[in-house]
KETORVEX-480372 format. One line per field, with one value per residue (C-alpha): residue number from 0; residue in one letter; z, x, y. Coordinates in pm, 1 decimal, padded with zeros to 6 digits. Each point is the difference from the previous one (the first is absolute). Last residue first. Layout:
N
nr [NUM, ...]
rest [A, ...]
w [Z, ...]
u [X, ...]
v [Y, ...]
//
This chain:
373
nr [372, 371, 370, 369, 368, 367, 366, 365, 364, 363, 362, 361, 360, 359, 358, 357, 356, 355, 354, 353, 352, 351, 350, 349, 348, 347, 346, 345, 344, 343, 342, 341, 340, 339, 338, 337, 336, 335, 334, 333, 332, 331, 330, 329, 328, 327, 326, 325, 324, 323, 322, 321, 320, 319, 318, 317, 316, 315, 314, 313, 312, 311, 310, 309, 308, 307, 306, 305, 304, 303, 302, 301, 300, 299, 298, 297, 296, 295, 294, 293, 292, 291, 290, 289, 288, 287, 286, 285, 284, 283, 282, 281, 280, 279, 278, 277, 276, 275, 274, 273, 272, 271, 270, 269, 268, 267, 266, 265, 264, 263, 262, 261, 260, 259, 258, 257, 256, 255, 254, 253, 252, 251, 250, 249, 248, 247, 246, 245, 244, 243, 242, 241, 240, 239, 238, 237, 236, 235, 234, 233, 232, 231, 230, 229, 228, 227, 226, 225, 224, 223, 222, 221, 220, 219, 218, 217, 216, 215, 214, 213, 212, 211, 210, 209, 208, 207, 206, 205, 204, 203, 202, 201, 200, 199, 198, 197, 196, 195, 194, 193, 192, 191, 190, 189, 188, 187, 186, 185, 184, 183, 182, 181, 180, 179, 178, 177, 176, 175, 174, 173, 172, 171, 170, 169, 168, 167, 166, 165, 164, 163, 162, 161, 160, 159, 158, 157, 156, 155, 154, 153, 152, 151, 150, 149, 148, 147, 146, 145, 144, 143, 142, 141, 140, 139, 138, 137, 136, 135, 134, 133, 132, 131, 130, 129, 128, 127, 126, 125, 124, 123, 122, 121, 120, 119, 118, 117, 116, 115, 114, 113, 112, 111, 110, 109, 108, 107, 106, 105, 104, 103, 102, 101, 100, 99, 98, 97, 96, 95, 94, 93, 92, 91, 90, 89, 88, 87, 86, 85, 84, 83, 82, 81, 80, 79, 78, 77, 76, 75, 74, 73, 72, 71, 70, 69, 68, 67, 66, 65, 64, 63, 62, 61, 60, 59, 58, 57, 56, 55, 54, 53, 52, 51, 50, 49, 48, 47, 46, 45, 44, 43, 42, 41, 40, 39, 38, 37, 36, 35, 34, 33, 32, 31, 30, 29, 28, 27, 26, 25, 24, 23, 22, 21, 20, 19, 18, 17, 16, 15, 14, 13, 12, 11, 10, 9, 8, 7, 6, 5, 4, 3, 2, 1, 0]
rest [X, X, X, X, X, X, X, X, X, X, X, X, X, X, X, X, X, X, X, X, X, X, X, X, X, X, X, X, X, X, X, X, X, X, X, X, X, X, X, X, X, X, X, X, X, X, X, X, X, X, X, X, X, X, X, X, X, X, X, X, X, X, X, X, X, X, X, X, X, X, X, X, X, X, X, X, X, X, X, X, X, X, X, X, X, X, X, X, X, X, X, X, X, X, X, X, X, X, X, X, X, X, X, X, X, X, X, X, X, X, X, X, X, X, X, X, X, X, X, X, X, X, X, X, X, X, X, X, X, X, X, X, X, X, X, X, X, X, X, X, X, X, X, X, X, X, X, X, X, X, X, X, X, X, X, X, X, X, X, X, X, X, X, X, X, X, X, X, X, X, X, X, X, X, X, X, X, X, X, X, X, X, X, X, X, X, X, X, X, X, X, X, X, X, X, X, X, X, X, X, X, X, X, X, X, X, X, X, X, X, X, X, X, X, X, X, X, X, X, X, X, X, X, X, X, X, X, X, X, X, X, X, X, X, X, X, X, X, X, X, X, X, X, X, X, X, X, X, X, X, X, X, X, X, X, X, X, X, X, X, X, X, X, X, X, X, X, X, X, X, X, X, X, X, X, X, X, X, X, X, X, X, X, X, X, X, X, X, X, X, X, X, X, X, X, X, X, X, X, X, X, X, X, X, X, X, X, X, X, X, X, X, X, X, X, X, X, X, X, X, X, X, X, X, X, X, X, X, X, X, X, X, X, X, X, X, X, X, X, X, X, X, X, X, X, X, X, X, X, X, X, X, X, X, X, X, X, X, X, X, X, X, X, X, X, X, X, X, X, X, X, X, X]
w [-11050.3, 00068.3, -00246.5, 00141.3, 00365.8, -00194.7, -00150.0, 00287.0, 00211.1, -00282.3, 00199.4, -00003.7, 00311.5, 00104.2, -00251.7, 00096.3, -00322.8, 00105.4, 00334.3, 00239.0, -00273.1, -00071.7, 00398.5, 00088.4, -00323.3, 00143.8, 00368.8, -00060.8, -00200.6, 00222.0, 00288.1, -00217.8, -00045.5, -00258.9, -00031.8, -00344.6, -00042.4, -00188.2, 00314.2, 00250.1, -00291.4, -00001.7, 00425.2, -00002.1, -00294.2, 00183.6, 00317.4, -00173.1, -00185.7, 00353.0, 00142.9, -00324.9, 00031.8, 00365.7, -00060.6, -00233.8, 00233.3, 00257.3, -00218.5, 00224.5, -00032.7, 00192.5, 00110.9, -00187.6, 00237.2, -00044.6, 00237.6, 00260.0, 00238.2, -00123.3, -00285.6, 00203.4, 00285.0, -00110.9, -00142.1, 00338.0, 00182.9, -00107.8, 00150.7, 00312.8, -00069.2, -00036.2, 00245.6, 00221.0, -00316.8, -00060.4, 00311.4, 00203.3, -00212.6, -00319.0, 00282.7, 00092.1, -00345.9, -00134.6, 00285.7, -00095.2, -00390.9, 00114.2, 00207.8, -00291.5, -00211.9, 00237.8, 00034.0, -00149.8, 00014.6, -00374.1, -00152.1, 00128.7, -00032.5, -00334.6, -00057.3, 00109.1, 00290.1, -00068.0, 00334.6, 00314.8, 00069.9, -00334.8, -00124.4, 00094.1, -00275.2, -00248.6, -00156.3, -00000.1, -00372.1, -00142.3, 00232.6, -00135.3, -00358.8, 00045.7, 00181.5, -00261.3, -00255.7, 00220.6, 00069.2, -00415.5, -00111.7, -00161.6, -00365.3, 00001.0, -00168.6, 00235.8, 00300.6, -00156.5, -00017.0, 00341.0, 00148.4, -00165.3, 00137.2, 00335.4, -00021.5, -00155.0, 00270.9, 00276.5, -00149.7, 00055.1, 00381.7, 00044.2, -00119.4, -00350.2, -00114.0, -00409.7, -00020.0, 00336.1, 00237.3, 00249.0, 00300.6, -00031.4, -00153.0, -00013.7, 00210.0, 00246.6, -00000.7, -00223.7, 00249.1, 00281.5, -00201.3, 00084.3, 00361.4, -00051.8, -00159.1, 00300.2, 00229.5, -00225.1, 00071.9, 00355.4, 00031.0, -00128.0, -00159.3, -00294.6, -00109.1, 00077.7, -00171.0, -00284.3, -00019.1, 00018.2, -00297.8, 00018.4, 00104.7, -00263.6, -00199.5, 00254.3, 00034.2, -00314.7, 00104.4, 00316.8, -00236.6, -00238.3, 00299.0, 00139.6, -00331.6, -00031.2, 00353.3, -00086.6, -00331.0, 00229.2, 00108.1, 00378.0, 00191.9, -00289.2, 00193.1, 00233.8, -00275.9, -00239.8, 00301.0, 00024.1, -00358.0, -00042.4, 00177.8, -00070.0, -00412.3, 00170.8, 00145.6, -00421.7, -00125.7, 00271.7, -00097.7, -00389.1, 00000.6, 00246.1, -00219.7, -00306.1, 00153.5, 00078.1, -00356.4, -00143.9, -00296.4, -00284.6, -00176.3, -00293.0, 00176.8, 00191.0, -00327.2, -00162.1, 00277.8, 00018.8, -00431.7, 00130.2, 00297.7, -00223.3, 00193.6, -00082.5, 00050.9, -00333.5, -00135.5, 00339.8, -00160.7, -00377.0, 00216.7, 00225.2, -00318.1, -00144.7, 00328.0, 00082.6, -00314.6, 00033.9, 00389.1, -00132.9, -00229.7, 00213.0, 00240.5, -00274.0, -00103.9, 00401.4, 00077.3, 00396.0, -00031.8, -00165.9, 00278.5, 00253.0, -00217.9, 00042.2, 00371.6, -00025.2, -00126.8, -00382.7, -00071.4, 00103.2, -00189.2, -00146.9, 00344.2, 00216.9, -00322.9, 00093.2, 00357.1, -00010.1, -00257.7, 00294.2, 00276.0, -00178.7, -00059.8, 00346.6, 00097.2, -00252.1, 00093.1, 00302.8, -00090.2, 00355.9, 00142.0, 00294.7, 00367.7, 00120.9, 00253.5, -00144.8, -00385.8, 00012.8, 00254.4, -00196.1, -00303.5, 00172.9, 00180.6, -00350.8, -00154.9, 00251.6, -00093.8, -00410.1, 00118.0, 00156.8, -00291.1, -00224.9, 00231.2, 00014.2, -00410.0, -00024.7, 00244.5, 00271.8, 00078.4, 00357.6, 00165.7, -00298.5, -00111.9, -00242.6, -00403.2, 00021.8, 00174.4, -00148.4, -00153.3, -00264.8, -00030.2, 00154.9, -00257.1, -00218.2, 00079.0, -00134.7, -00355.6, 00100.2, -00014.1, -00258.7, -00232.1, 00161.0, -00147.9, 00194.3, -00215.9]
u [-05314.0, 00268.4, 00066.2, -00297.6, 00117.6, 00302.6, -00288.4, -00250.1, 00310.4, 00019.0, 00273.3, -00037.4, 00090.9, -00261.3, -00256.1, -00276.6, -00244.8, -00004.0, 00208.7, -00203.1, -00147.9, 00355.8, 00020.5, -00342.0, 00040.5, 00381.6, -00110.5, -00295.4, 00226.9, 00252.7, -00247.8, -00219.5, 00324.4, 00117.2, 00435.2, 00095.0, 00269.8, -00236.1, -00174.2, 00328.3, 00082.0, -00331.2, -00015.5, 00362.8, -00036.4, -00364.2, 00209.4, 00287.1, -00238.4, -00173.8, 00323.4, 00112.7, -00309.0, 00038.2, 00358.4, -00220.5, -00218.3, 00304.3, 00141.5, 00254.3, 00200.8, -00323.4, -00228.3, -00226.5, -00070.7, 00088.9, 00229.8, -00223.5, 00263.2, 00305.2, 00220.0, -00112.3, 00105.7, 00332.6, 00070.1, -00077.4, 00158.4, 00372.5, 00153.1, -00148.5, 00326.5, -00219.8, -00034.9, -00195.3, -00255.7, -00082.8, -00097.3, -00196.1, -00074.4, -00113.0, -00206.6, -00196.2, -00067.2, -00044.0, -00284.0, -00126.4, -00029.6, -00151.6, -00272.3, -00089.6, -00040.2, -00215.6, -00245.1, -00272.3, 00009.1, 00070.4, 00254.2, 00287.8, -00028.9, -00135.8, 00324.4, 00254.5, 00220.8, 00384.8, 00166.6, -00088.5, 00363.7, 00193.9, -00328.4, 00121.0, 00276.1, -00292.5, 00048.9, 00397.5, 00085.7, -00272.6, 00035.6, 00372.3, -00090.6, -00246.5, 00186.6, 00270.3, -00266.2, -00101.1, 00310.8, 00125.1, -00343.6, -00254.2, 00021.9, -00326.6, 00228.7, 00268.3, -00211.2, -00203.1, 00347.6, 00108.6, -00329.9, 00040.6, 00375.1, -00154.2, -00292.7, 00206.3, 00250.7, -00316.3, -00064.8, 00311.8, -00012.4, -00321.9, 00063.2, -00120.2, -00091.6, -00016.6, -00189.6, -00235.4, -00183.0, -00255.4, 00052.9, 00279.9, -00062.3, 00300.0, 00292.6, 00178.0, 00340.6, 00146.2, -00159.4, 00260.5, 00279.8, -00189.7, 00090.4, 00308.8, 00125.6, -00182.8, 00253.7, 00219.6, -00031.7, -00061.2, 00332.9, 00213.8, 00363.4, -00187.3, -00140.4, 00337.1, 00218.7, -00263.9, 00003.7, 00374.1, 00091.3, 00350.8, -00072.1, -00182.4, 00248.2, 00084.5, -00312.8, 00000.8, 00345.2, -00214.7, -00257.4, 00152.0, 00159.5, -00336.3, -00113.4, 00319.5, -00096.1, -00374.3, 00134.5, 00186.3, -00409.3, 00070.6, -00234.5, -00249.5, -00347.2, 00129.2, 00252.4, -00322.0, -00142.3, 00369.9, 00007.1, -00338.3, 00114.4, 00337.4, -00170.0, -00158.8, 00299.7, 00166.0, -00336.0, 00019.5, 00393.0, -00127.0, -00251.8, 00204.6, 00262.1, -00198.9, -00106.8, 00374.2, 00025.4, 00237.4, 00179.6, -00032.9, -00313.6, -00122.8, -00332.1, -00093.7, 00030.9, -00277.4, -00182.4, 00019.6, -00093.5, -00279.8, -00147.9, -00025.3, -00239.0, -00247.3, -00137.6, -00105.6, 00367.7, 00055.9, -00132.7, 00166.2, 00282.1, 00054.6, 00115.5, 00236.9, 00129.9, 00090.0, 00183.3, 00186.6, 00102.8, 00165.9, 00161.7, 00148.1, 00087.7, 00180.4, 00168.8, 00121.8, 00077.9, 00019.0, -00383.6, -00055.5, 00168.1, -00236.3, -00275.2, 00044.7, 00018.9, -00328.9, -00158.9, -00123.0, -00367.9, -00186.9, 00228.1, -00260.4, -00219.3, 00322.9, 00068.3, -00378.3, 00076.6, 00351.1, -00164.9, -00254.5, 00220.8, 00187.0, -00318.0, -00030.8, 00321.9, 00035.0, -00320.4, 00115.1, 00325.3, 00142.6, 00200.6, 00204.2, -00044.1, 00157.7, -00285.8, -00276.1, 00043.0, 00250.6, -00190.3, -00361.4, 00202.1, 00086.0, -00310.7, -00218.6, 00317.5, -00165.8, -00345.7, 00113.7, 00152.8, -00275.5, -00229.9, 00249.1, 00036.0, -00346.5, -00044.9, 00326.9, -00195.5, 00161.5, -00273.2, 00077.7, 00187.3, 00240.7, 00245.1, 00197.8, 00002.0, -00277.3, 00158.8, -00266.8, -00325.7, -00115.8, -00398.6, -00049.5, 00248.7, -00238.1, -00223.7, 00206.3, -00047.1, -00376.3, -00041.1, 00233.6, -00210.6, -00361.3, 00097.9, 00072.2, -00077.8]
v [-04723.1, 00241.9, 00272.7, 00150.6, 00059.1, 00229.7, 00187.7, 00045.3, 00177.8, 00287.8, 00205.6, 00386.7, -00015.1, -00227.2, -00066.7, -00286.8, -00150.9, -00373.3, 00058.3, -00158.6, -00234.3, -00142.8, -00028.7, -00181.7, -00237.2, -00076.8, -00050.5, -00201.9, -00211.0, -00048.8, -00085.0, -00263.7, -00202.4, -00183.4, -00001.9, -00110.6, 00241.1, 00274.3, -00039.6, 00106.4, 00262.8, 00227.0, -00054.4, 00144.0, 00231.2, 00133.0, 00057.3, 00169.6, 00272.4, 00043.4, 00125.3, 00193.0, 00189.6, 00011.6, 00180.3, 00236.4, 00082.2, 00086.3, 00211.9, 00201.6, 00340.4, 00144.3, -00190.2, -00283.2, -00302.4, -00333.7, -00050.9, 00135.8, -00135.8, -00200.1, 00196.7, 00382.1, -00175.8, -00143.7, 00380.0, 00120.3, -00193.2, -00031.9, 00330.0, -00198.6, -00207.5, -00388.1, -00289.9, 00140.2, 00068.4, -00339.9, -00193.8, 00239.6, 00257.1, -00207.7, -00248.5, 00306.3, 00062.1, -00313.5, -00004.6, 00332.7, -00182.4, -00315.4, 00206.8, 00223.0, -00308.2, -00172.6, 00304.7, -00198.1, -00386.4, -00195.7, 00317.6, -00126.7, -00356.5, 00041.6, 00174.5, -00227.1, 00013.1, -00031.2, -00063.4, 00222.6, 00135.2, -00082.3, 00145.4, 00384.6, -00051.4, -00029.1, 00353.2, 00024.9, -00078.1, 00190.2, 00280.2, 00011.6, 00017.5, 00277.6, 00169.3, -00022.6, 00087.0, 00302.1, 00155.3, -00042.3, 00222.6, -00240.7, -00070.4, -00233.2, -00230.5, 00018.7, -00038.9, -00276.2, -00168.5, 00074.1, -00148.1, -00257.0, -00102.1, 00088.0, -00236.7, -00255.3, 00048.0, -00009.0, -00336.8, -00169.5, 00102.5, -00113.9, -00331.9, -00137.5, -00327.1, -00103.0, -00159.8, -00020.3, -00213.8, 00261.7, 00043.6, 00197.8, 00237.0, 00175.3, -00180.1, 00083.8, -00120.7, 00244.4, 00284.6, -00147.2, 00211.1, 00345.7, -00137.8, -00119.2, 00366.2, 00184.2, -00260.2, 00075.4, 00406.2, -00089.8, -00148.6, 00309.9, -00203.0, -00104.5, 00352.3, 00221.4, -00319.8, 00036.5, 00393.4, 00059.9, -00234.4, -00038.6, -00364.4, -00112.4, -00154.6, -00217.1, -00128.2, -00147.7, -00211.7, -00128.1, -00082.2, -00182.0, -00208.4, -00071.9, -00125.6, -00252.6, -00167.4, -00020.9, -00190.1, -00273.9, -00069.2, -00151.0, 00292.5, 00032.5, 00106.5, 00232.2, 00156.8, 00094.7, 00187.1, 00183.5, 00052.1, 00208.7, 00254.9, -00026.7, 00066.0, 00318.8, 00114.1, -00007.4, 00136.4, 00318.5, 00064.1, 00006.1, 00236.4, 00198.3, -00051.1, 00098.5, 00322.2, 00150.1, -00082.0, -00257.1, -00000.4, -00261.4, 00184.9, -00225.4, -00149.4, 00336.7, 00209.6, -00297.6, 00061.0, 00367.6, -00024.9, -00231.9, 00247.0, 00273.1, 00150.4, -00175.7, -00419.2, -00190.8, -00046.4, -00327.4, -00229.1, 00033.9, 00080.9, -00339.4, -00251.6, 00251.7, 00126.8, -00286.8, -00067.5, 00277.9, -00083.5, -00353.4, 00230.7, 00230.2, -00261.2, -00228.4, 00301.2, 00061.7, -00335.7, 00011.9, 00067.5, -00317.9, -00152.8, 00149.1, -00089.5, -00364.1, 00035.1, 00188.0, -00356.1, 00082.5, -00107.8, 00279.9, 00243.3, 00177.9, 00061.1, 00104.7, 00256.7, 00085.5, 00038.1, 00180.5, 00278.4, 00021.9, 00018.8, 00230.1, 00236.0, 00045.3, 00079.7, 00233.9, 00126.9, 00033.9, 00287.0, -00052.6, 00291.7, -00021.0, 00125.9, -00269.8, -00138.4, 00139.7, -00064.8, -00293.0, -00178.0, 00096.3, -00158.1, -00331.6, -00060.6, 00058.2, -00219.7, -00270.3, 00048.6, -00037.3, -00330.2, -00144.5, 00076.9, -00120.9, -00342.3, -00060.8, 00026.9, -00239.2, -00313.6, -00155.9, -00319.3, -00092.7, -00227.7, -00074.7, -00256.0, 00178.7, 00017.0, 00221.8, 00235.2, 00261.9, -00102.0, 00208.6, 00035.2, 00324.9, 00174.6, -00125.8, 00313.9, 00232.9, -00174.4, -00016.8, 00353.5, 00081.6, -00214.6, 00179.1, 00320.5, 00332.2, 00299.8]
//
């Protein structure tokens, strides 16, 4: 069973600033930038998949973002620079990756399938997958991303200069990659990418002060990333736990249109809900799906409307398991942070009673809300 110290180890991904040796306009933090990422190697596969006809193994993908994250986690204090030269000393890389995987595994034993041994595979493996390029590729647009809002802000920094150099040599080794040049040269697939991007910017919450903050975007990766977990552990079939993932990671992309409105808001004048969500989905076909193959559509619907609905190859109570779970960490952290406030702790006594005694899956919610007080 899921235990509350991988919990908040995945949560202090959402306390890492990136860039933080840069004059920034916003706050770039590594949580954001996963969750970014892992939308962007979404693009990246569905090109490969429908526009080349290949085969993408997603949990692969999946579980490389994750393995990424929580070596991202461990290495917190190492600049990526600094690992790139690691990396050119191949012992030193092996054993710089041992001891990550010595610090991360005691965390990570408590979720199936055999995730640590793949982990551990994943960590010693110097070829490349098809996967881990993707993986890769969509990490190495998503750090331009973030570089040309750190530019704006540093024009006369000489190490701005030596960063866009790096990156024009990274680039290079990209460009054999069918599926990024076929997703960065098609407009409305960046322009979908910008979008999902604009979620890092909006926060959750947000009127109310918290510690640590999350955006939208970070927390529909913890959503996903949980949702995958109580997949494996309920020993679902493959289909449904990467649906599962994927719904997780795609539920609040409607909210990019009406921002991040909070329950109580919902639920204070009848029929407001229902009128938020036909609005989302008016706003979903206007905005959203134009921008996607219609090959696309269905899966992005079946991630973005009744979301958390059970259907077939789907666990959509389950993904609002893992949805609720991440609200009560959020309000559970901000006050163990210092942070009073009669709204966070309305929230966490309503959800730990919510799921006092609930079972989903087979999953004994009431016991991971127990092991925090």
């Amino acid at each position: 069973m899921i235990k509350k110290p991988l919990l908040l180890k995945i949560y202090e991904s959402a306390s890492m600033q990136r860039w933080n040796d840069q004059i920034r306009t916003i706050e770039l933090i590594e949580l954001d930038k996963q969750a970014q990422k892992m939308i962007v190697a979404y693009i990246m596969g569905k090109c490969a998949e429908s526009m080349e006809n290949r085969n993408v193994n997603w949990i692969e993908i999946i579980e490389i973002g994750l393995f990424e994250m929580f070596k991202r986690i461990t290495l917190t204090d190492l600049k990526p620079p600094l690992v790139d030269r690691i990396r050119e000393d191949r012992e030193r890389y092996r054993e710089l990756n041992r001891w990550v995987f010595e610090r991360i595994s005691p965390f990570t034993e408590e979720i199936g399938r055999d995730f640590n041994s793949r982990f551990k595979k994943y960590l010693t493996r110097e070829e490349e997958t098809f996967e881990k390029r993707i993986v890769s590729g969509a990490h190495f647009y998503v750090t331009e991303w973030e570089f040309d809002i750190i530019k704006s802000a540093n024009p006369r920094v000489y190490l701005v200069e030596e960063i866009a150099e790096s990156n024009l040599r990274e680039r290079k080794k990209y460009s054999d990659l069918k599926c990024m040049k076929t997703f960065t040269g098609e407009k409305k697939l960046v322009e979908f990418a910008d979008i999902c991007g604009q979620l890092r910017f909006q926060q959750r919450w947000s009127h109310l002060y918290r510690i640590p903050k999350t955006s939208v975007l970070g927390h529909m990766l913890i959503v996903a990333i949980l949702s995958l977990i109580f997949s494996y552990e309920a020993k679902l079939e493959e289909e449904n736990c990467i649906n599962n993932y994927f719904t997780g990671l795609f539920h609040d992309l409607p909210e990019v249109l009406t921002r991040d409105i909070i329950n109580p808001v919902k639920k204070s004048i009848k029929g407001l809900d229902e009128l938020i969500k036909h609005y989302e989905a008016e706003e979903m076909e206007k905005k959203i799906y134009k921008l996607l193959p219609k090959i696309w559509h269905k899966d992005i619907r079946m991630f973005t409307e009744n979301e958390f609905s059970d259907i077939d190859g789907r666990n959509g109570t389950l993904v609002k398991g893992a949805d609720d779970l991440a609200a009560f960490i959020e309000a559970y952290l901000a006050l163990k942070n210092g942070i009073k406030n009669e709204n966070l702790i309305y929230a966490k006594k309503k959800l730990k009673k919510k799921y006092k005694s609930k079972v989903i899956e087979g999953i004994n919610f009431g016991k991971i809300y127990a092991d925090f007080t």
